[in-house]
C-alpha positions as CSV (number, residue, x, y, z in Angstrom):
1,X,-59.8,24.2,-32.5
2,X,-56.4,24.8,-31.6
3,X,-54.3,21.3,-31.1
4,X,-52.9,22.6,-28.5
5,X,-56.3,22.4,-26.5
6,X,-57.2,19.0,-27.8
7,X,-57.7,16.2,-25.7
8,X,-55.4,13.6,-25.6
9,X,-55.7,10.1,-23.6
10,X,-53.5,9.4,-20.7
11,X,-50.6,7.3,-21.5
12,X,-49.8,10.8,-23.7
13,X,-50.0,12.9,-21.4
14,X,-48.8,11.4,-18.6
15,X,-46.8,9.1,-20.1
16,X,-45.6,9.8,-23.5
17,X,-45.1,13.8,-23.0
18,X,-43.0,13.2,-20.2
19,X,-40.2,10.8,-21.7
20,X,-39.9,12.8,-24.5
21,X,-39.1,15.9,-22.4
22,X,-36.8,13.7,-20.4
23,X,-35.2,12.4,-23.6
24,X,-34.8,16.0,-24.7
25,X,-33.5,17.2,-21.4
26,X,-30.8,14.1,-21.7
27,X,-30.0,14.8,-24.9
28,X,-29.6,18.6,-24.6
29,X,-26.6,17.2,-21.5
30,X,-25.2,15.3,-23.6
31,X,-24.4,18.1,-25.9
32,X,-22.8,19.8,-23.2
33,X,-21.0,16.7,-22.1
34,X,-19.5,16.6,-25.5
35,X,-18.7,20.7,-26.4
36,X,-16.0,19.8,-23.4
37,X,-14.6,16.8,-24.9
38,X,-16.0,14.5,-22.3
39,X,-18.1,11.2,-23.8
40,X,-22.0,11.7,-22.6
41,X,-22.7,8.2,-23.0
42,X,-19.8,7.4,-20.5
43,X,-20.9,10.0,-18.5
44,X,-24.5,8.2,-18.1
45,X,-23.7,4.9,-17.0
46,X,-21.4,6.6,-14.7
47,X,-23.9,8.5,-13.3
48,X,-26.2,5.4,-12.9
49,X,-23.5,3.4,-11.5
50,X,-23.7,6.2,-8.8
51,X,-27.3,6.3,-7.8
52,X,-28.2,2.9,-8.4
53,X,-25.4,1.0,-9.0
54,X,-24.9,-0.3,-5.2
55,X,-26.9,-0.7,-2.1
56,X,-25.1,2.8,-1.2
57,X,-25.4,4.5,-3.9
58,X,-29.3,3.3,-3.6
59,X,-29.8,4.4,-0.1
60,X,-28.1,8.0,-1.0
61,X,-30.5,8.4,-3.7
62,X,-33.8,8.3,-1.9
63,X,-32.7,10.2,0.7
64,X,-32.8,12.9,-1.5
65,X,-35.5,11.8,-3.1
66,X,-37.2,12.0,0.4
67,X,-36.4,15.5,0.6
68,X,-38.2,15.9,-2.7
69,X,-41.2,13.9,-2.2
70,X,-42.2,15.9,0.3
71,X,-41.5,19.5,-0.9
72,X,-43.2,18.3,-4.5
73,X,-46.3,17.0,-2.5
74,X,-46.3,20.7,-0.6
75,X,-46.4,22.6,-4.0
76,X,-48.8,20.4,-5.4
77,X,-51.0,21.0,-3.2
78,X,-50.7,24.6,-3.2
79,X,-51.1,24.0,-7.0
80,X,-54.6,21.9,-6.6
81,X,-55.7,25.5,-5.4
82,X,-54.4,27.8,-7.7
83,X,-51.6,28.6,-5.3
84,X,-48.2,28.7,-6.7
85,X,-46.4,28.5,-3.0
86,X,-42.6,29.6,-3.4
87,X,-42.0,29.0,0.2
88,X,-41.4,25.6,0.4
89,X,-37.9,26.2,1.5
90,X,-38.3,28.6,4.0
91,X,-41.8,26.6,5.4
92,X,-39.4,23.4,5.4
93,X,-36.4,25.4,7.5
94,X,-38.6,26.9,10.2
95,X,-40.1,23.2,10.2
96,X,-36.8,22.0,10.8
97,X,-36.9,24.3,14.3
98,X,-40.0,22.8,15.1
99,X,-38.9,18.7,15.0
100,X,-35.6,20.1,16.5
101,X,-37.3,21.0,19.5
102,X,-38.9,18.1,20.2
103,X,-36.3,15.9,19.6
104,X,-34.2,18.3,21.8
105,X,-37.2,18.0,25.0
106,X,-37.5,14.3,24.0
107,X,-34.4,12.2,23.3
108,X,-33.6,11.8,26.9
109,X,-36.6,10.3,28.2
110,X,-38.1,8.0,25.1
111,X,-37.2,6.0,22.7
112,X,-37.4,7.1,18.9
113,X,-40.8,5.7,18.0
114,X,-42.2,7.7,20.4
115,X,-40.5,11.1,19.6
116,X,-40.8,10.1,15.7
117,X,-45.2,11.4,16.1
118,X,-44.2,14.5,18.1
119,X,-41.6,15.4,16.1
120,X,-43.8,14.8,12.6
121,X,-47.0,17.2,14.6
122,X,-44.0,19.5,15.5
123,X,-42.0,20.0,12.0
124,X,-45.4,20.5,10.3
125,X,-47.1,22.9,12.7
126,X,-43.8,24.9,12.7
127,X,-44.1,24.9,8.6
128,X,-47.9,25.4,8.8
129,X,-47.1,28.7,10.9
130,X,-44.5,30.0,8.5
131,X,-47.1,29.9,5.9
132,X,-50.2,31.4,7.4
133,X,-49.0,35.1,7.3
134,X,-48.2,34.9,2.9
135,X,-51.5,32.4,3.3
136,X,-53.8,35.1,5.0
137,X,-52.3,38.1,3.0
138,X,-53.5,36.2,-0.1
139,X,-56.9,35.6,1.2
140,X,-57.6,38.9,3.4
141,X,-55.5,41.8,1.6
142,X,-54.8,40.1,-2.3
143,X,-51.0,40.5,-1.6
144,X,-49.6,37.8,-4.9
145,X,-48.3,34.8,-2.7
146,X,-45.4,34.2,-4.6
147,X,-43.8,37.8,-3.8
148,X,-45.0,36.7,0.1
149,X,-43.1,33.5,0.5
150,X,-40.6,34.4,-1.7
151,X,-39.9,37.2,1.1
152,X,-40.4,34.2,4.0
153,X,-37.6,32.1,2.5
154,X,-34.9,35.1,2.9
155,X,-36.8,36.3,6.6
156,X,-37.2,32.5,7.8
157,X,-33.5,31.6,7.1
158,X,-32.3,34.7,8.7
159,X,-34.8,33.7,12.0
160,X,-32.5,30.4,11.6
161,X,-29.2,32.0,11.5
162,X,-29.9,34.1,14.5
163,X,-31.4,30.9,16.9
164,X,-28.6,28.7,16.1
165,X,-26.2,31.6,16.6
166,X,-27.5,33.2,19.8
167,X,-30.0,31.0,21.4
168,X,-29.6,26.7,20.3
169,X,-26.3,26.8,20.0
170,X,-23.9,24.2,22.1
171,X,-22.1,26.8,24.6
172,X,-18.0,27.1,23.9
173,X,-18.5,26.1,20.4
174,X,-18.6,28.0,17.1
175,X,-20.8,25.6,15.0
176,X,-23.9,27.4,14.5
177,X,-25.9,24.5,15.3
178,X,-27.6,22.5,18.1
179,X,-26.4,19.6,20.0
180,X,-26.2,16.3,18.5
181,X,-29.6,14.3,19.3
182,X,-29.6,10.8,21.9
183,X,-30.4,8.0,19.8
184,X,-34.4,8.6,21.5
185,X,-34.3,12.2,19.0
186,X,-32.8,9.9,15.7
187,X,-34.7,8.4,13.1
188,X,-33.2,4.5,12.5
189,X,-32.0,3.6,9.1
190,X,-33.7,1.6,7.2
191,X,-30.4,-0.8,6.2
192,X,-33.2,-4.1,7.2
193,X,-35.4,-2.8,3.8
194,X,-32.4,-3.0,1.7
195,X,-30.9,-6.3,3.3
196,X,-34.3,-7.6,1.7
197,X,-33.3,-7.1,-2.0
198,X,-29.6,-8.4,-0.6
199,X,-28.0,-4.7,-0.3
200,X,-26.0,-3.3,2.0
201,X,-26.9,0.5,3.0
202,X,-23.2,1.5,4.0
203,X,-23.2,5.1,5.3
204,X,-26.0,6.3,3.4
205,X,-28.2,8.1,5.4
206,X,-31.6,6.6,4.1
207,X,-34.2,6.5,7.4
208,X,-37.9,5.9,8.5
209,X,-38.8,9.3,6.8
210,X,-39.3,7.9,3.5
211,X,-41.8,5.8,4.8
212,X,-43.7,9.0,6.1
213,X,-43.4,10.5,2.9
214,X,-45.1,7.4,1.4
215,X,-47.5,7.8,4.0
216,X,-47.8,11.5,3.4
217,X,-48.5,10.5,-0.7
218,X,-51.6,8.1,0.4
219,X,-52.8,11.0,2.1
220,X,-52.7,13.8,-0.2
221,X,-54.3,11.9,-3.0
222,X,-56.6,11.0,-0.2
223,X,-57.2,14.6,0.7
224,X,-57.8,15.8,-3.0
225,X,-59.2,13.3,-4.7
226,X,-61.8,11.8,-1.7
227,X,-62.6,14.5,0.5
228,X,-65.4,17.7,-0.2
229,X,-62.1,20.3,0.9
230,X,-60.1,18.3,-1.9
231,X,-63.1,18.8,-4.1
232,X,-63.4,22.9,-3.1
233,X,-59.5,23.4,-3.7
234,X,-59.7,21.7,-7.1
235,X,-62.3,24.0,-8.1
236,X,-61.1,27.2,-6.8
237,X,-57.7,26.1,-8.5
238,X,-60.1,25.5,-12.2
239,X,-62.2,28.9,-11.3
240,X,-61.8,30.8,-8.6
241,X,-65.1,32.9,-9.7
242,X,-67.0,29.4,-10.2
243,X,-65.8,28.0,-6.8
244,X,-67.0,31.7,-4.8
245,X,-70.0,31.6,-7.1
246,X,-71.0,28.0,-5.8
247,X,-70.8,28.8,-2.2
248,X,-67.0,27.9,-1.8
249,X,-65.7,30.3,0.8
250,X,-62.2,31.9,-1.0
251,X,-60.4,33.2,2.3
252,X,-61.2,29.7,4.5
253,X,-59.7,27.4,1.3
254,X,-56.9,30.0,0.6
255,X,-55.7,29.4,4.1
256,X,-56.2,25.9,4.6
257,X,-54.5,24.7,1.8
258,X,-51.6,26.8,2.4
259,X,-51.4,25.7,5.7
260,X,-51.5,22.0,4.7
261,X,-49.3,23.1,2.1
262,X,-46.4,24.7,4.4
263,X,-46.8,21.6,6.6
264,X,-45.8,19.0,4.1
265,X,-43.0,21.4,3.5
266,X,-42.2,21.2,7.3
267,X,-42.3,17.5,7.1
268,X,-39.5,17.5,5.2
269,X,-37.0,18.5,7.9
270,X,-37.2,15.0,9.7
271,X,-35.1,13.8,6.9
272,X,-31.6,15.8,7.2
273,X,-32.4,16.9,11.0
274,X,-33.6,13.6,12.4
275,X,-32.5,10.7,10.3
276,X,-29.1,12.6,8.7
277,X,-27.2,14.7,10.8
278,X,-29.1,14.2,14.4
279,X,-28.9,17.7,14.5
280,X,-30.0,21.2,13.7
281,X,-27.5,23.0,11.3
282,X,-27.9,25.7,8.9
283,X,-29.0,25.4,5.4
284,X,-29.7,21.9,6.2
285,X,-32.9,22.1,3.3
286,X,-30.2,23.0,0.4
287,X,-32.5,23.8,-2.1
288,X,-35.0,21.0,-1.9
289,X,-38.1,23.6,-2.1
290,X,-37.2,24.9,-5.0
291,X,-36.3,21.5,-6.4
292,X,-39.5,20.3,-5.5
293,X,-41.3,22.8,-7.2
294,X,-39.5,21.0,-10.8
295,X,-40.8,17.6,-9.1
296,X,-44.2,18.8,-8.9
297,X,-44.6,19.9,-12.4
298,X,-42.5,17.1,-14.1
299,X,-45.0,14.7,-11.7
300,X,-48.2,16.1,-12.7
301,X,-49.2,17.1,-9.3
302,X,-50.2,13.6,-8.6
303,X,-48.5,11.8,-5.3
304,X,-47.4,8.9,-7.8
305,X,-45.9,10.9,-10.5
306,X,-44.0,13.1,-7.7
307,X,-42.6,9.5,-6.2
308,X,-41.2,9.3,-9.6
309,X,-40.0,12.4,-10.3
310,X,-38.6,13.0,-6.7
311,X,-36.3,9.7,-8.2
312,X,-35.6,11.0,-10.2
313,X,-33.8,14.0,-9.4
314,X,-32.6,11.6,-6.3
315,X,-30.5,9.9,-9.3
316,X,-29.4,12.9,-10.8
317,X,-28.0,14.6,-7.2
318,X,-26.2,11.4,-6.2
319,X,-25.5,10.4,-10.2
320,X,-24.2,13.9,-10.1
321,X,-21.9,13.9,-7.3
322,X,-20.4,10.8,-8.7
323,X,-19.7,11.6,-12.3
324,X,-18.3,14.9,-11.4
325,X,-15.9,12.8,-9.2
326,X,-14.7,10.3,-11.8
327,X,-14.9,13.0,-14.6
328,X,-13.0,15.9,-13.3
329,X,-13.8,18.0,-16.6
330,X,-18.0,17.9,-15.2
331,X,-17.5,20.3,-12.7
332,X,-20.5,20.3,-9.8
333,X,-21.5,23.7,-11.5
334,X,-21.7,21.8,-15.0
335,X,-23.9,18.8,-13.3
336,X,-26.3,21.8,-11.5
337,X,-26.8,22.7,-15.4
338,X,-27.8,19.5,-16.2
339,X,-30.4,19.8,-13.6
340,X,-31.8,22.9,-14.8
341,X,-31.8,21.4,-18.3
342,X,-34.3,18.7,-16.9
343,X,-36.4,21.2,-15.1
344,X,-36.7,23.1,-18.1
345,X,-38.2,20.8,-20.3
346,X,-39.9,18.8,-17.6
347,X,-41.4,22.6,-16.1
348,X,-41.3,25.6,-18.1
349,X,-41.5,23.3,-21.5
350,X,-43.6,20.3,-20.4
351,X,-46.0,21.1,-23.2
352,X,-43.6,22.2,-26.0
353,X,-44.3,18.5,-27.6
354,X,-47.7,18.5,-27.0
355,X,-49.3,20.1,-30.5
356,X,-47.2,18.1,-33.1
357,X,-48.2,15.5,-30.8
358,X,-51.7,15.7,-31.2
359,X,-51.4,16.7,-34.5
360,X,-50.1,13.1,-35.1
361,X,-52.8,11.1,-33.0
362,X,-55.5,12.7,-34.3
363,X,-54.2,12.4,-38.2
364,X,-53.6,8.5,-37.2
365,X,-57.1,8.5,-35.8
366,X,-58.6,9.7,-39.0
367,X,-57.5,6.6,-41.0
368,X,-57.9,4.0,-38.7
């Protein structure tokens, strides 16, 4: 048997596999830290200091790490049925139109934790929407959903563009982008959470949405791992033939999971448009779909491991922003390769270690 396919327990695969890739990924930085004369291990505890160094620094970190949690949940459920959905950053932008509105019809008449459930059902319907049409393609005609949504992201940030130009936009201004939200449309900080470790939140922009993407992590593993639909996405995602063979209906799963899929993406949108900026602005999901599709992978496609990779690409954005602003010579561009460092041995290379490594536990097995 190949030791490739071998079985390995747990704390390797889930554990062991995916320092070592981060190690790699580090290391592979460093090198080109150093080929510009810079020192990598300074550059590490700088960016540390950065993303977890203060309660600032903190709170700016899992707000991105919000963003991520939820656009890693939406691919991995995609994922759980064989679904590899592209779209995350288009689902989460035409989500963002949909939490918009409500905070929009809203914030004048209630206060926020009575907008914050309309606003959650609106951003995810919205997303859900953008996704049926590459979901039912997939299902009904066989069109390759990752050539669909791929082609959603460009249409559904060009829909954006043109609302916030011609139709949400404040009248006698040039911003494209809606007008700021009451304090009944805004998500609250969450500066009491961090007073409890005895931090100070500053202007970081960490809100109540990261405890609906908690929330949202309860219920996935809920959905795949307790429920008979989980059950019929994992196997269609194992076998498609198997699943249709057993009486699983293809099209009806196909859809569903992309719709639940898009709507975690959606979901996503109350954390720059609610709780950030109070407003709708373009390009407000800066690349978080794509980023989540890394998180996913690096995470297993488990809610717990996506909490801990969505981390930690939180530290590596804010890290990131701060080295390249004590360390000139680490351009932005040269911390965006760093990134892609990590999401090439944590994604495209998560299983480069994995033969030598059952090589070596099943040699050790042999003599014990």
């Amino acid at each position: 048997m190949n030791t490739a396919s071998l079985p390995l327990p747990g704390w390797i695969t889930f554990g062991l596999i995916p320092i070592i890739n981060l190690v790699l990924a580090f290391f592979f930085s460093g090198l080109v830290v150093w080929s510009i004369g810079e020192n990598p291990f300074v550059a590490l505890q700088l960016m540390l200091e950065g993303a977890l160094g203060s309660g600032e620094g903190i709170g700016f970190t899992l707000y991105y790490a919000t963003n991520f949690i939820f656009t890693g949940l939406s691919v991995a459920v995609a994922i759980h049925a064989g679904l590899f959905n592209i779209g995350s950053e288009g689902q989460a932008y035409v989500g963002g139109l949909g939490a918009a509105l409500v905070a929009l019809s809203l914030d004048h008449y209630v206060p926020w934790y009575v907008t914050m459930p309309f606003a959650i059902l609106g951003a995810a319907l919205f997303g859900a929407g953008w996704a049926f049409i590459p979901a039912f393609l997939q299902a009904k005609r066989g069109s390759h959903i990752v050539i669909t949504t791929i082609m959603f992201n460009f249409i559904g940030a060009a829909l954006m563009v043109y609302l916030l130009v011609n139709v949400l936009i404040v009248p006698g201004k040039m911003a494209p982008e809606t007008r700021t939200f009451l304090e009944g449309g805004q998500l609250p900080k969450l500066d009491w959470l961090m007073a409890l470790v005895g931090l100070k939140l500053g202007p970081a922009p960490f809100n109540v949405s990261f405890l609906v993407a908690l929330v949202m992590c309860v219920v996935v593993w809920a959905l795949i791992w307790r429920t008979k639909l989980g059950y019929e996405m994992r196997t269609l995602g194992i076998s498609p033939s198997a699943a249709v063979y057993a009486g699983i209906p293809y099209a009806r799963t196909v859809i569903i999971a992309m719709l639940i899929s898009g709507g975690l993406a959606g979901m996503m949108a109350l954390n720059p448009v609610l709780g950030s900026s109070g407003r709708l602005q373009v390009e407000f999901v800066g690349g978080a779909g794509f980023v989540g599709i890394a998180v996913s992978l690096m995470g297993r496609n488990h809610p717990a491991g996506i909490v801990l990779a969505a981390i930690l690409f939180g530290i590596l954005y804010q890290g990131g922003d701060w080295v390249s602003f004590e360390m000139p010579n680490i351009t932005r561009e040269m911390i965006v390769v760093i990134q892609g460092l990590v999401i090439l041995f944590a994604g495209a290379l998560e299983y480069m270690s994995r033969p030598a490594l059952a090589r070596l536990y099943y040699s050790m097995a042999r003599k014990a």
